[in-house]
PDB file of N, CA, C, O and CB in Angstrom:
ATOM      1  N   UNK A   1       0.823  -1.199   0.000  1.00  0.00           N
ATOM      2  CA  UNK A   1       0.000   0.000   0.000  1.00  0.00           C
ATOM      3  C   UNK A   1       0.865   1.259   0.000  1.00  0.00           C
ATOM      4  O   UNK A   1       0.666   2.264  -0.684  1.00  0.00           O
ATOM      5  CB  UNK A   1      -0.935   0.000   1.208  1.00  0.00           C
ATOM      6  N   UNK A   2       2.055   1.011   1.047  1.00  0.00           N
ATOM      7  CA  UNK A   2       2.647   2.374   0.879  1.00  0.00           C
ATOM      8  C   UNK A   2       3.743   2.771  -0.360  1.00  0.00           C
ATOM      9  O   UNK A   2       4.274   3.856  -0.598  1.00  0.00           O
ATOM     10  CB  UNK A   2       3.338   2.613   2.186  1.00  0.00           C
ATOM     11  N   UNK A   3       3.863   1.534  -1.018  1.00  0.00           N
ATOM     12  CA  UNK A   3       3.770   1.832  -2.902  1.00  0.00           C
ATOM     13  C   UNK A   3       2.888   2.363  -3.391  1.00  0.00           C
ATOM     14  O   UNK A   3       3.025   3.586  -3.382  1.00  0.00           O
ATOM     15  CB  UNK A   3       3.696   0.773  -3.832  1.00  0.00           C
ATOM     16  N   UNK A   4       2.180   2.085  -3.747  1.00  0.00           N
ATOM     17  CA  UNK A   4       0.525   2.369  -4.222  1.00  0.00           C
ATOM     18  C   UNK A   4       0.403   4.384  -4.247  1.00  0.00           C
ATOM     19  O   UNK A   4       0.114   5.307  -5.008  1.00  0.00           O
ATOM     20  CB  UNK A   4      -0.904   1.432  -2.557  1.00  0.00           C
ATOM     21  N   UNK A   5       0.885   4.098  -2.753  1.00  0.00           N
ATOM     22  CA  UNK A   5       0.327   6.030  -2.083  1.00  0.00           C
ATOM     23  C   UNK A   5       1.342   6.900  -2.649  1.00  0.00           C
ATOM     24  O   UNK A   5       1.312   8.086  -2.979  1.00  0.00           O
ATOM     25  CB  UNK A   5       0.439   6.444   0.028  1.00  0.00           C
ATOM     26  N   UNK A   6       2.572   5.693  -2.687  1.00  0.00           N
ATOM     27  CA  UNK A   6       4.059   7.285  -3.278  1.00  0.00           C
ATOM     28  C   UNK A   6       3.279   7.289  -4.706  1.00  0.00           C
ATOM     29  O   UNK A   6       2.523   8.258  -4.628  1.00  0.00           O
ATOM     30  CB  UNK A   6       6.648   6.682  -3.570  1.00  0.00           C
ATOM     31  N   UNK A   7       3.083   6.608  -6.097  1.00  0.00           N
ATOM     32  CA  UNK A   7       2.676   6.170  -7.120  1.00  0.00           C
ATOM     33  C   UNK A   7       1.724   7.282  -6.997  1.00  0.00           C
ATOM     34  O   UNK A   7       1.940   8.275  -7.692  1.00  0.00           O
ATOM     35  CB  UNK A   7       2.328   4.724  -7.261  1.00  0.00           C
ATOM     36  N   UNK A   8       0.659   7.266  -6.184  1.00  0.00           N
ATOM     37  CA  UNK A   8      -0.321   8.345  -6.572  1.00  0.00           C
ATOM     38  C   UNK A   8       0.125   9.330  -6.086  1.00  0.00           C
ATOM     39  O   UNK A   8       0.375  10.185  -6.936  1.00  0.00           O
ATOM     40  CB  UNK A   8      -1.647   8.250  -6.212  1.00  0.00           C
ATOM     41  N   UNK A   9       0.396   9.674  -4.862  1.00  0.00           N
ATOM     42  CA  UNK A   9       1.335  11.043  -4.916  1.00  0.00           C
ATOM     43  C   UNK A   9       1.824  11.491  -6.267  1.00  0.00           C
ATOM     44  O   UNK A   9       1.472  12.658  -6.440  1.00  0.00           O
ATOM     45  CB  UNK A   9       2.667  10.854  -4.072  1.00  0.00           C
ATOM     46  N   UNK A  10       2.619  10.933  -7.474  1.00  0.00           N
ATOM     47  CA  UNK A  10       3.275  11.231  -8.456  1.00  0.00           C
ATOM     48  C   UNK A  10       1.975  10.940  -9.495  1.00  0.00           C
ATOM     49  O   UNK A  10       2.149  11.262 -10.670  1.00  0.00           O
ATOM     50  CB  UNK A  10       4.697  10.415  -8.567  1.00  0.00           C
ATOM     51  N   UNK A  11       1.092  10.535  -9.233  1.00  0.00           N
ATOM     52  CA  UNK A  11       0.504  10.700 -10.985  1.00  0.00           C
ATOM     53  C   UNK A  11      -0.776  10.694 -10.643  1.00  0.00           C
ATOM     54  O   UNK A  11      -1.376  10.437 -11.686  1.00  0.00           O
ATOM     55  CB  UNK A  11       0.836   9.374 -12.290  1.00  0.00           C
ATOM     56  N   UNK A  12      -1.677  10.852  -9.629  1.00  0.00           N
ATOM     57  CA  UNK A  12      -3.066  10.887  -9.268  1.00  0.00           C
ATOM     58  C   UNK A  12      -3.513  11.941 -10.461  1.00  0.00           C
ATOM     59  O   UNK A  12      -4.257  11.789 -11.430  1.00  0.00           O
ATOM     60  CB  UNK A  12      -3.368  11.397  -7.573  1.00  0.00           C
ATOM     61  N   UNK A  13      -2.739  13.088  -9.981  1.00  0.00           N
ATOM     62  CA  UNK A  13      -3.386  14.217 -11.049  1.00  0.00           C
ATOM     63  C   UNK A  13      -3.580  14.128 -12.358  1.00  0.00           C
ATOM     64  O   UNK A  13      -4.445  14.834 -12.875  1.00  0.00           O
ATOM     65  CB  UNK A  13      -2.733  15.280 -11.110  1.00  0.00           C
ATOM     66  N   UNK A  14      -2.719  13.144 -13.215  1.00  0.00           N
ATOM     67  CA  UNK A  14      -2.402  12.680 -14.546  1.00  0.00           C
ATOM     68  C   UNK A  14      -3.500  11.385 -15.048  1.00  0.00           C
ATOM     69  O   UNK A  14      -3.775  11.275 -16.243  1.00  0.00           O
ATOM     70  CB  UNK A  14      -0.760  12.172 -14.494  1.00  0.00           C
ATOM     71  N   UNK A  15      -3.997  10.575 -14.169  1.00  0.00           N
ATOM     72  CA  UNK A  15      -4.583   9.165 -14.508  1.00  0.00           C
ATOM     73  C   UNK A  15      -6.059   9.793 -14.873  1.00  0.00           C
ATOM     74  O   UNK A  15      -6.469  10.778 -14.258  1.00  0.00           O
ATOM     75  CB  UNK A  15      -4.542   7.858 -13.074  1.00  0.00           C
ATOM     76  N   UNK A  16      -6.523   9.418 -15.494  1.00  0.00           N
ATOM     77  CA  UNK A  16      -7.918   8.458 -15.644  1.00  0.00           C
ATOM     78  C   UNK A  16      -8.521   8.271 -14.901  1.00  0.00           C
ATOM     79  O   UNK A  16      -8.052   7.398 -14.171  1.00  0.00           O
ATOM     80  CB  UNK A  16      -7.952   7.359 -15.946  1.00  0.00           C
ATOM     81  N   UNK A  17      -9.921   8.817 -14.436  1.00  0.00           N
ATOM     82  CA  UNK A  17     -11.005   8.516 -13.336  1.00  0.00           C
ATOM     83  C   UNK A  17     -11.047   7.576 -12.636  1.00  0.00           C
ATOM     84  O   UNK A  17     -11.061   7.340 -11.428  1.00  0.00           O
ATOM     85  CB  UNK A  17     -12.078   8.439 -13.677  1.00  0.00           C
ATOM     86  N   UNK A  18     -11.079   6.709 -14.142  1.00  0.00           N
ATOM     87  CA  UNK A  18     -11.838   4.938 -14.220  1.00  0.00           C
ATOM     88  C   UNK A  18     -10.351   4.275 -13.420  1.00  0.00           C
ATOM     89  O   UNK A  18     -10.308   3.248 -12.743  1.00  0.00           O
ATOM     90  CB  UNK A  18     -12.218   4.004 -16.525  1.00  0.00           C
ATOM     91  N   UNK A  19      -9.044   5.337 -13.786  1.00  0.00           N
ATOM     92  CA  UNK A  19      -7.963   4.375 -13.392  1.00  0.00           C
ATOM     93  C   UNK A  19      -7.867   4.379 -11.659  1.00  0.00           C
ATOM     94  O   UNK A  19      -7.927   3.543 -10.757  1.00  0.00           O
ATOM     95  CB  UNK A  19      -6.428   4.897 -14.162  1.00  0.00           C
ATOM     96  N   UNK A  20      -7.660   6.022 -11.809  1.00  0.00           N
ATOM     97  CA  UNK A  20      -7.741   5.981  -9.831  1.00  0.00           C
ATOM     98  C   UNK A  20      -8.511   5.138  -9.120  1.00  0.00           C
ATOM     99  O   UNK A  20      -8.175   4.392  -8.200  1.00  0.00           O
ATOM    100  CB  UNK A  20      -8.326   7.267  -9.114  1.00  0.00           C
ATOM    101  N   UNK A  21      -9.811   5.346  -9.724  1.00  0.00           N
ATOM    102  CA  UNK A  21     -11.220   4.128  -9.211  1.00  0.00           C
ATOM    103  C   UNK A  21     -10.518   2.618  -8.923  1.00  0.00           C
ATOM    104  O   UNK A  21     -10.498   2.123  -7.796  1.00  0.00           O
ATOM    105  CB  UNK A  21     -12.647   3.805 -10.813  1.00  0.00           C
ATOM    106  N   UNK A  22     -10.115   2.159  -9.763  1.00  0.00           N
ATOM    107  CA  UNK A  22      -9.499   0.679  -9.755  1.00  0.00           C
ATOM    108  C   UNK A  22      -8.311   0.591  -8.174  1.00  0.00           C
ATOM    109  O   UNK A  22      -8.285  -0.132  -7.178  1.00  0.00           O
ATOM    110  CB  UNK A  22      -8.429   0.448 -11.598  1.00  0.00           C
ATOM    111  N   UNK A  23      -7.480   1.731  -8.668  1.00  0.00           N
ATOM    112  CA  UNK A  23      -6.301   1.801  -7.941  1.00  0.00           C
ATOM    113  C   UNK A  23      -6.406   1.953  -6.466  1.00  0.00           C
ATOM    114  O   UNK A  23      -5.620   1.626  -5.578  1.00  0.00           O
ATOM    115  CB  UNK A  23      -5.571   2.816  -8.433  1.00  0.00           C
ATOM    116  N   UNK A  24      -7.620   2.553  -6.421  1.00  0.00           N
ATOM    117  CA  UNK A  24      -8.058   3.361  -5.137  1.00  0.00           C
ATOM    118  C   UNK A  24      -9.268   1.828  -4.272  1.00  0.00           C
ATOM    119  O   UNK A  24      -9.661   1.756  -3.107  1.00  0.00           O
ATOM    120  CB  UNK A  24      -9.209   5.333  -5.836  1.00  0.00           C
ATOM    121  N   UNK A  25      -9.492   0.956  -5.324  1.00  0.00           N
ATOM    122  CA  UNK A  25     -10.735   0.464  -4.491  1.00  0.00           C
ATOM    123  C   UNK A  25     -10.692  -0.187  -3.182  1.00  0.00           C
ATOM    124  O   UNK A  25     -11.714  -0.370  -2.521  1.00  0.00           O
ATOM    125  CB  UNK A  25     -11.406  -0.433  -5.211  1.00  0.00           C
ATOM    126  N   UNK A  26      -9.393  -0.581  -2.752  1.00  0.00           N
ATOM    127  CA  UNK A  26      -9.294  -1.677  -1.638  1.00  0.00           C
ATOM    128  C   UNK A  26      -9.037  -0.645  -0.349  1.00  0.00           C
ATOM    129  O   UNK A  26      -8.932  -1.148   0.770  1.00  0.00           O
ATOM    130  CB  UNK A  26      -7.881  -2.950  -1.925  1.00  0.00           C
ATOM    131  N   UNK A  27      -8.925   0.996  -0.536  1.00  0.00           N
ATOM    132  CA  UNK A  27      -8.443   1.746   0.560  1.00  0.00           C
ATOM    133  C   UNK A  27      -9.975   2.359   0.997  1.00  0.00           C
ATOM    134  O   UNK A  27     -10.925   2.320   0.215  1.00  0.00           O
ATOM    135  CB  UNK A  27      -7.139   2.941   0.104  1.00  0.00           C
ATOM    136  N   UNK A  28     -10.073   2.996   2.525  1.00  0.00           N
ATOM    137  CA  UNK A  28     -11.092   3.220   3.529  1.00  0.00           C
ATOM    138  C   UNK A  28     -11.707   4.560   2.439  1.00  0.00           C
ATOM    139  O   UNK A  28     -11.059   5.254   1.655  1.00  0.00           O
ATOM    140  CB  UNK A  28     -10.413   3.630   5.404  1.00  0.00           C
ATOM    141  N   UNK A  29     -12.869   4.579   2.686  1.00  0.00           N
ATOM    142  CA  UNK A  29     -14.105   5.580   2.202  1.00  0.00           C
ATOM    143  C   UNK A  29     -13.201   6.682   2.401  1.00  0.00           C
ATOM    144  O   UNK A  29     -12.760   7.310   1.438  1.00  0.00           O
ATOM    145  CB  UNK A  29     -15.724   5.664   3.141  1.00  0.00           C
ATOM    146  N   UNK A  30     -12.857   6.991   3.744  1.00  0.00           N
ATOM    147  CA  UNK A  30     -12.409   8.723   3.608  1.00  0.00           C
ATOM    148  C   UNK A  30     -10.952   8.472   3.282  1.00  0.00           C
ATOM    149  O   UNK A  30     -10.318   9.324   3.904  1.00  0.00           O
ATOM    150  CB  UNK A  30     -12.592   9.873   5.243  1.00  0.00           C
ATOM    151  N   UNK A  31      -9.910   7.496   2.416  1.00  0.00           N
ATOM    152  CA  UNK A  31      -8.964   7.774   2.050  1.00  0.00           C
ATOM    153  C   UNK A  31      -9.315   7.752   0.326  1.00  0.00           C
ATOM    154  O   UNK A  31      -8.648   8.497  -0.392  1.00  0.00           O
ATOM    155  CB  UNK A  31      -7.953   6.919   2.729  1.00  0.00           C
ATOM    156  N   UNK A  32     -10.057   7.138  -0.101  1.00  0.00           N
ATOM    157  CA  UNK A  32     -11.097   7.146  -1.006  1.00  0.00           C
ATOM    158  C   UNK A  32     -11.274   8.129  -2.000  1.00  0.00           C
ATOM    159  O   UNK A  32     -11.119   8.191  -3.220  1.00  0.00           O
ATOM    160  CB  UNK A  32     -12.106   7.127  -0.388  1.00  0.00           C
ATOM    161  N   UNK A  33     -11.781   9.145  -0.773  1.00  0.00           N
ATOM    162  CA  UNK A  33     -12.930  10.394  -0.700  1.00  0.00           C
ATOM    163  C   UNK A  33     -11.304  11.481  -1.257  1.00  0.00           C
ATOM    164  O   UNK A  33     -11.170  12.205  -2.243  1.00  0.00           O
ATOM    165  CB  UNK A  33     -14.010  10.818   1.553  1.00  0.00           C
ATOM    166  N   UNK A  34     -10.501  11.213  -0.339  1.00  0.00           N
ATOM    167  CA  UNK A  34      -9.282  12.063  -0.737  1.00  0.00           C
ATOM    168  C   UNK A  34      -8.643  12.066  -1.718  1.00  0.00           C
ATOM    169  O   UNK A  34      -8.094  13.131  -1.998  1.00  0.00           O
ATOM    170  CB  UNK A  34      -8.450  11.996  -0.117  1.00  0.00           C
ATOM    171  N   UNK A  35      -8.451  10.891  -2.637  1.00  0.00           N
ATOM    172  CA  UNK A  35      -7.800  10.717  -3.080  1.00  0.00           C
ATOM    173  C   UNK A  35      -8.631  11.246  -4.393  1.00  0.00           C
ATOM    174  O   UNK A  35      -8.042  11.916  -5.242  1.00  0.00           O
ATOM    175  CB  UNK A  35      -7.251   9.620  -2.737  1.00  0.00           C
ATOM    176  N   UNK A  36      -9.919  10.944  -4.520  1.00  0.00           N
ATOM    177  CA  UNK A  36     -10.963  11.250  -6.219  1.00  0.00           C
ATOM    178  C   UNK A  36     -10.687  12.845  -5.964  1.00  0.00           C
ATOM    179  O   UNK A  36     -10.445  13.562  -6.935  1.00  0.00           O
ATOM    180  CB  UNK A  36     -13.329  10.678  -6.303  1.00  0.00           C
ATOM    181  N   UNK A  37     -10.731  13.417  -4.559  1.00  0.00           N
ATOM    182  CA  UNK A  37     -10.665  15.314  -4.659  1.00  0.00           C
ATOM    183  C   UNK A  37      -9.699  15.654  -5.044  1.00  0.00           C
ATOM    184  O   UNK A  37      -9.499  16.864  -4.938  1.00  0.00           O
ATOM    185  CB  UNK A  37     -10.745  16.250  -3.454  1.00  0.00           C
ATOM    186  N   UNK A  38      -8.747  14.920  -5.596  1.00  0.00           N
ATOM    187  CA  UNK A  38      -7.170  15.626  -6.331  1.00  0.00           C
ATOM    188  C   UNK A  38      -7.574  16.175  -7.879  1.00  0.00           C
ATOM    189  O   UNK A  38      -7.595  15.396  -8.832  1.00  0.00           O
ATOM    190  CB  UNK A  38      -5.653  14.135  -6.581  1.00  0.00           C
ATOM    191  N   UNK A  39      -7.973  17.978  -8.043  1.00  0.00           N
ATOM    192  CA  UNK A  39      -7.896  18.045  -9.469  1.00  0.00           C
ATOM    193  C   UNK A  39      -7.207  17.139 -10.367  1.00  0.00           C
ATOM    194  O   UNK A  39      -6.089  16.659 -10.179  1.00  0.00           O
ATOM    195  CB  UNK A  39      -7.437  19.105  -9.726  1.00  0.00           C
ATOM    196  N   UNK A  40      -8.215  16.886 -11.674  1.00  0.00           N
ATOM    197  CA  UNK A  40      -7.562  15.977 -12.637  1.00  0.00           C
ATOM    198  C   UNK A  40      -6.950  17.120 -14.108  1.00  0.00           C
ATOM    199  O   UNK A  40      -7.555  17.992 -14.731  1.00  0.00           O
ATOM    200  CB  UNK A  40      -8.943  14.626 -13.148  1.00  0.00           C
ATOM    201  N   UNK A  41      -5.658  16.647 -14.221  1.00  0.00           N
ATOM    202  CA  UNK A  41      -5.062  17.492 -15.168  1.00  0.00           C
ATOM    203  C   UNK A  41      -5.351  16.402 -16.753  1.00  0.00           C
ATOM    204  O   UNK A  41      -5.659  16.887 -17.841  1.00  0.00           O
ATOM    205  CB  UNK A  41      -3.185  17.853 -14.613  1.00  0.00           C
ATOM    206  N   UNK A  42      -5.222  15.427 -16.582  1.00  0.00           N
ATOM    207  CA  UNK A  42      -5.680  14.615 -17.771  1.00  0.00           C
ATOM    208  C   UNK A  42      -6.604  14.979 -18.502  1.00  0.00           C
ATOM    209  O   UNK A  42      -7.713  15.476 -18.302  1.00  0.00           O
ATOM    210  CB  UNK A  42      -6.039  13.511 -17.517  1.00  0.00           C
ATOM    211  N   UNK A  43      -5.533  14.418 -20.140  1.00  0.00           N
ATOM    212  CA  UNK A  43      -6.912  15.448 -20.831  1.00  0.00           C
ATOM    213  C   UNK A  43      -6.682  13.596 -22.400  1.00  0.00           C
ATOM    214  O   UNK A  43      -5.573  13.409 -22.902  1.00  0.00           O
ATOM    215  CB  UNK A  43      -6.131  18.388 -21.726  1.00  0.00           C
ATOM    216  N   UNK A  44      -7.365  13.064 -22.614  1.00  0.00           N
ATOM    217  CA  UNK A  44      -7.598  12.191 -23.218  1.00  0.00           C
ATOM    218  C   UNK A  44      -7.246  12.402 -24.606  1.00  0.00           C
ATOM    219  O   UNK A  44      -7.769  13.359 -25.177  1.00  0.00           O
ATOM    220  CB  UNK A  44      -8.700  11.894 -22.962  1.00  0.00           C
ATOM    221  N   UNK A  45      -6.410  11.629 -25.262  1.00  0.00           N
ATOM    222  CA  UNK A  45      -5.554  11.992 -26.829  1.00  0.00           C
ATOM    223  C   UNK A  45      -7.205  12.164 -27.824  1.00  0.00           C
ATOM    224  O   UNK A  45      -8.384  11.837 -27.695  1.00  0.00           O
ATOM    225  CB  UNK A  45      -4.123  10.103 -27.615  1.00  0.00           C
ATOM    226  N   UNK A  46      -6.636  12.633 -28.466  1.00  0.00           N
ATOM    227  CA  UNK A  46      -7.671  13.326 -29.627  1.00  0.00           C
ATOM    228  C   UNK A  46      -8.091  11.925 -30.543  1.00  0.00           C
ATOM    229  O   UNK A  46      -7.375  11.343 -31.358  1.00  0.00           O
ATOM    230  CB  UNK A  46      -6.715  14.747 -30.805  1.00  0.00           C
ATOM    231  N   UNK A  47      -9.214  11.656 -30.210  1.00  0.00           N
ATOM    232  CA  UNK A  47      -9.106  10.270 -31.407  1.00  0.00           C
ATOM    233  C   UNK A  47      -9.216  10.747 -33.422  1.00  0.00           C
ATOM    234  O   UNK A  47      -9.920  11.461 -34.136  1.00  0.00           O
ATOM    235  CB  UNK A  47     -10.946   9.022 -30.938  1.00  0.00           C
ATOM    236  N   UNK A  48      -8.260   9.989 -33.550  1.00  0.00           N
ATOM    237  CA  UNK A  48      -8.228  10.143 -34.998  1.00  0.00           C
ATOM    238  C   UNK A  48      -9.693   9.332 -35.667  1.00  0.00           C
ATOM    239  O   UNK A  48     -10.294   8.396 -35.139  1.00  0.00           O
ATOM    240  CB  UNK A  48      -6.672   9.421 -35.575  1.00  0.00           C
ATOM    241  N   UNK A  49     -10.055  10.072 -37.083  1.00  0.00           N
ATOM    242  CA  UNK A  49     -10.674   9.585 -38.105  1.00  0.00           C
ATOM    243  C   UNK A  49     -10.521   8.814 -38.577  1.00  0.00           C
ATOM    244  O   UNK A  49     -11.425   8.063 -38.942  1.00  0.00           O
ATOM    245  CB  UNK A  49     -10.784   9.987 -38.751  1.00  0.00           C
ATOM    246  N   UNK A  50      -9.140   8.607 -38.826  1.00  0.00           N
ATOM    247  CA  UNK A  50      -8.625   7.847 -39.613  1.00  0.00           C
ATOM    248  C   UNK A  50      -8.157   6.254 -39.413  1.00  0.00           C
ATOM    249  O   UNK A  50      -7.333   5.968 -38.544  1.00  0.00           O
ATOM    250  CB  UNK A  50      -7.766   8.551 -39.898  1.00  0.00           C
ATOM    251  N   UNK A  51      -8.870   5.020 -40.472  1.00  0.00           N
ATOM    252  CA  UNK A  51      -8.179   3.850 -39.350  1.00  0.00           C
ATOM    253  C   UNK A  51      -6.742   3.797 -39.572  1.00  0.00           C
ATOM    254  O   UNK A  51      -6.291   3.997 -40.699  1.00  0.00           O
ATOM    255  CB  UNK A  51      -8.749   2.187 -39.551  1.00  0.00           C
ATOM    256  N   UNK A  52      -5.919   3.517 -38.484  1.00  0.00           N
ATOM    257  CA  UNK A  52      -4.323   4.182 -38.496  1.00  0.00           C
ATOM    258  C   UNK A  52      -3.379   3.205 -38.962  1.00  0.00           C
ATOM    259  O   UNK A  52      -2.173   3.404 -39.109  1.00  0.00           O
ATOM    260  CB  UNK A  52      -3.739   4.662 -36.977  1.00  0.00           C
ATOM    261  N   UNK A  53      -4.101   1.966 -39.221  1.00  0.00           N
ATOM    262  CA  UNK A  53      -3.550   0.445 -40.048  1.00  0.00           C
ATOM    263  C   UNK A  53      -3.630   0.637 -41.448  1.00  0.00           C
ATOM    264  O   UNK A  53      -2.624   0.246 -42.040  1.00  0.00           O
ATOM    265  CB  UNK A  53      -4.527  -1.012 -39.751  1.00  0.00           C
ATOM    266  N   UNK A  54      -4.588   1.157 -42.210  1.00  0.00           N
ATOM    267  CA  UNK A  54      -5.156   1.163 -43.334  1.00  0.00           C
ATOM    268  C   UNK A  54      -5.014   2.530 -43.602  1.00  0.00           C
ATOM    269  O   UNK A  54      -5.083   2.580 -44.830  1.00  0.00           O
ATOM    270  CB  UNK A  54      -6.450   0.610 -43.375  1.00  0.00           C
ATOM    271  N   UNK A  55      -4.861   3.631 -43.195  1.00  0.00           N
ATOM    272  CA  UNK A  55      -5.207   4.953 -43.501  1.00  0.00           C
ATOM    273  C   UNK A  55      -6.359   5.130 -44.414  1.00  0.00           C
ATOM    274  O   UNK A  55      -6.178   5.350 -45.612  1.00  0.00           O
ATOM    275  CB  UNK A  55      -4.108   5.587 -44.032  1.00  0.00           C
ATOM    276  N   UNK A  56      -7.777   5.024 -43.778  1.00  0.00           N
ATOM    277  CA  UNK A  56      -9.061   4.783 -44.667  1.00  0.00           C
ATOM    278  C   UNK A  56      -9.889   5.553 -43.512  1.00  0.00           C
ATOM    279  O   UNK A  56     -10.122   5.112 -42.386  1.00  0.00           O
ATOM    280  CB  UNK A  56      -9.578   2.935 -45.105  1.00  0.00           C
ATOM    281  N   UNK A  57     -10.262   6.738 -44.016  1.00  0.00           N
ATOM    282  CA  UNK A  57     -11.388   7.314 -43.313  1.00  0.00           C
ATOM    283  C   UNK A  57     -12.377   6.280 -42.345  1.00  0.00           C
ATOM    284  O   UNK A  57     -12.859   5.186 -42.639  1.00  0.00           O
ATOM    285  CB  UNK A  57     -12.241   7.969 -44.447  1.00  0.00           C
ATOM    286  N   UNK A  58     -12.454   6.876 -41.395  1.00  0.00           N
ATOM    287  CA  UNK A  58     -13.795   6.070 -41.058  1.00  0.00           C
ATOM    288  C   UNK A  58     -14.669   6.219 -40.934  1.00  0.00           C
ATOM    289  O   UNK A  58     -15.423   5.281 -40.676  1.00  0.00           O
ATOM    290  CB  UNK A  58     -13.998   5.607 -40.408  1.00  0.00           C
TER     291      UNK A  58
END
């Protein structure tokens, strides 16, 4: 666990909702509660049009 806590210390702000959620599930409600209130700076890559194997519109 006290892996887990340095790990989010360093990238809570950076992950994925869905990821903290996972990461976060086995710790107490109000460590929980603390950990989802860390502004999220993540911002999700731009999905392309294009299929990126084939270069064929999609």
């Amino acid at each position: 666990m006290d892996l887990l806590r340095e790990f989010l210390r360093q990238h809570a702000h950076e992950m994925p909702r869905t990821m903290l959620r996972y990461a976060i599930e086995k710790m107490s409600d109000k460590e929980r509660k603390e950990w989802m209130s860390i502004p999220q700076t993540f911002t999700p890559a731009k999905v392309s049009r294009t299929n990126r194997f084939a270069g064929i519109p999609v």
